[in-house]
TILODO-602428 format. One record per residue (C-alpha): residue number from 1; x, y, z. Coordinates in steps of 0.05 Angstrom, whole numbers, plus 5000, padded with zeros to 4 digits. Layout:
<seza pos="NUM" x="X" y="Y" z="Z"/>
...
//
This chain:
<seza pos="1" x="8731" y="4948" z="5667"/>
<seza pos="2" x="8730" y="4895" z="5622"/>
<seza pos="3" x="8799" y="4922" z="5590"/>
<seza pos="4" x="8869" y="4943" z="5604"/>
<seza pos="5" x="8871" y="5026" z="5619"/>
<seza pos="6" x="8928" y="5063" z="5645"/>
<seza pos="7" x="8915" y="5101" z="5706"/>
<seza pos="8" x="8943" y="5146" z="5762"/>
<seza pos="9" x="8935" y="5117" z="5829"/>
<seza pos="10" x="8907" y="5175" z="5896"/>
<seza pos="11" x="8891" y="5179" z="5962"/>
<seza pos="12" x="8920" y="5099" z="5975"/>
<seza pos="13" x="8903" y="5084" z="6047"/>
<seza pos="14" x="8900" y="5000" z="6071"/>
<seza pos="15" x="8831" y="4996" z="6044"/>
<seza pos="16" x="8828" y="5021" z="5982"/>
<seza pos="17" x="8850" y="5084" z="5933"/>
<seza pos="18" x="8827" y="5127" z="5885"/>
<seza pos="19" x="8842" y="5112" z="5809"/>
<seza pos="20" x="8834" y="5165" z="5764"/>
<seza pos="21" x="8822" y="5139" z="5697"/>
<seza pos="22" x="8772" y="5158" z="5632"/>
<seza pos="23" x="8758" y="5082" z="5634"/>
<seza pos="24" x="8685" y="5065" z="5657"/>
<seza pos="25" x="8672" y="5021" z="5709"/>
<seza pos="26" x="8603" y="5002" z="5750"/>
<seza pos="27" x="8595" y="5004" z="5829"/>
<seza pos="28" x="8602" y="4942" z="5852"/>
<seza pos="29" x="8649" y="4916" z="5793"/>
<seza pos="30" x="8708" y="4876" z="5809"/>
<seza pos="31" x="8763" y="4906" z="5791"/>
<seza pos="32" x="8846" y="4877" z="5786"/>
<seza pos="33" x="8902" y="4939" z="5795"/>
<seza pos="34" x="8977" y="4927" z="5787"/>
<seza pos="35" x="9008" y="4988" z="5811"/>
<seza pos="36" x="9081" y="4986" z="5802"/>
<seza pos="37" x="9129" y="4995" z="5862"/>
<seza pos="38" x="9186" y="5046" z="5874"/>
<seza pos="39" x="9228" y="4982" z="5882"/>
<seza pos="40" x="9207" y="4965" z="5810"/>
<seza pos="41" x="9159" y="4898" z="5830"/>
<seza pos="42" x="9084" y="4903" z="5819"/>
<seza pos="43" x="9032" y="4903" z="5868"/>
<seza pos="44" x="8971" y="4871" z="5844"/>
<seza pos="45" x="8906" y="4880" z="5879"/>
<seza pos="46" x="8835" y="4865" z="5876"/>
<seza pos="47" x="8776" y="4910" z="5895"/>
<seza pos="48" x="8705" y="4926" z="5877"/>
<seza pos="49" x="8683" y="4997" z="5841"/>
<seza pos="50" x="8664" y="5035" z="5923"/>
<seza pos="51" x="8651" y="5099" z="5877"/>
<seza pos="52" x="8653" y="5124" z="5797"/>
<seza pos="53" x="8654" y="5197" z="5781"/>
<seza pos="54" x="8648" y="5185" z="5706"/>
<seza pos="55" x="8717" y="5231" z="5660"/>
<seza pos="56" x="8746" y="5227" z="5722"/>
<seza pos="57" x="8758" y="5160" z="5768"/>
<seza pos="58" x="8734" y="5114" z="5815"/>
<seza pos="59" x="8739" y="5090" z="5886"/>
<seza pos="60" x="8762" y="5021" z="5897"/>
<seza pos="61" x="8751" y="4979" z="5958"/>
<seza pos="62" x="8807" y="4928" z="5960"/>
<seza pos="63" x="8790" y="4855" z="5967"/>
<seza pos="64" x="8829" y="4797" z="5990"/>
<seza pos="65" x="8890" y="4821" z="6001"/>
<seza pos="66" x="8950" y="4772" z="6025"/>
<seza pos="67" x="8995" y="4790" z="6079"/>
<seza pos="68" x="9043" y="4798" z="6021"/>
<seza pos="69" x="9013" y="4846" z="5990"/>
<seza pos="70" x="8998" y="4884" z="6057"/>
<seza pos="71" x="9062" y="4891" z="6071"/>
<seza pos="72" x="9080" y="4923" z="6008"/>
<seza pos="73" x="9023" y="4961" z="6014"/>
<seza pos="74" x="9047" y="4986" z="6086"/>
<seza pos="75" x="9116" y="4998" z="6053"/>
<seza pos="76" x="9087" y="5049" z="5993"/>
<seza pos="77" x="9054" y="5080" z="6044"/>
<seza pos="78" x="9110" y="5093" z="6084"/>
<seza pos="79" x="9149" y="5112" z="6026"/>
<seza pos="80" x="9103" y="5169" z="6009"/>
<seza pos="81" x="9106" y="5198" z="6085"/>
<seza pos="82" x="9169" y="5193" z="6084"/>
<seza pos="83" x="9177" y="5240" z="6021"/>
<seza pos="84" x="9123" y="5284" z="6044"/>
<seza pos="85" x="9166" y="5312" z="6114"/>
//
């Protein structure tokens, strides 16, 4: 995605996420996401294009992640068990 798209982050794990978007994007494509935090930061992260289901999203692998970002990463995720239960 050689432009700026808004999107709505899924299925987040450690590894990657869903982002569904009308944007088009090929496999293998790099691709930069800043997702912003429930603590009001940004989380930027880079990933490749895993899978593309074209009007509707793609899969993103993510890619050299810092232990910074892991560790926000393992604090959204916590966040959204915790308002699951």
């Amino acid at each position: 995605m050689s432009r700026r798209h808004e999107a709505r982050v899924d299925d987040i794990s450690l590894g990657g996420c869903f982002v569904n978007t009308y944007g088009k994007v090929e496999l293998g494509e790099p691709v930069n996401l800043e997702m912003e935090l429930p603590s009001g930061g940004r989380l930027p992260l880079r990933g490749i294009v895993a899978s593309y289901q074209p009007g509707v999203g793609f899969g993103m692998s993510f890619t050299s992640v810092s232990k910074e970002e892991l560790a926000a990463l393992r604090e959204l995720l916590l966040t959204f068990r915790e308002r699951e239960l």
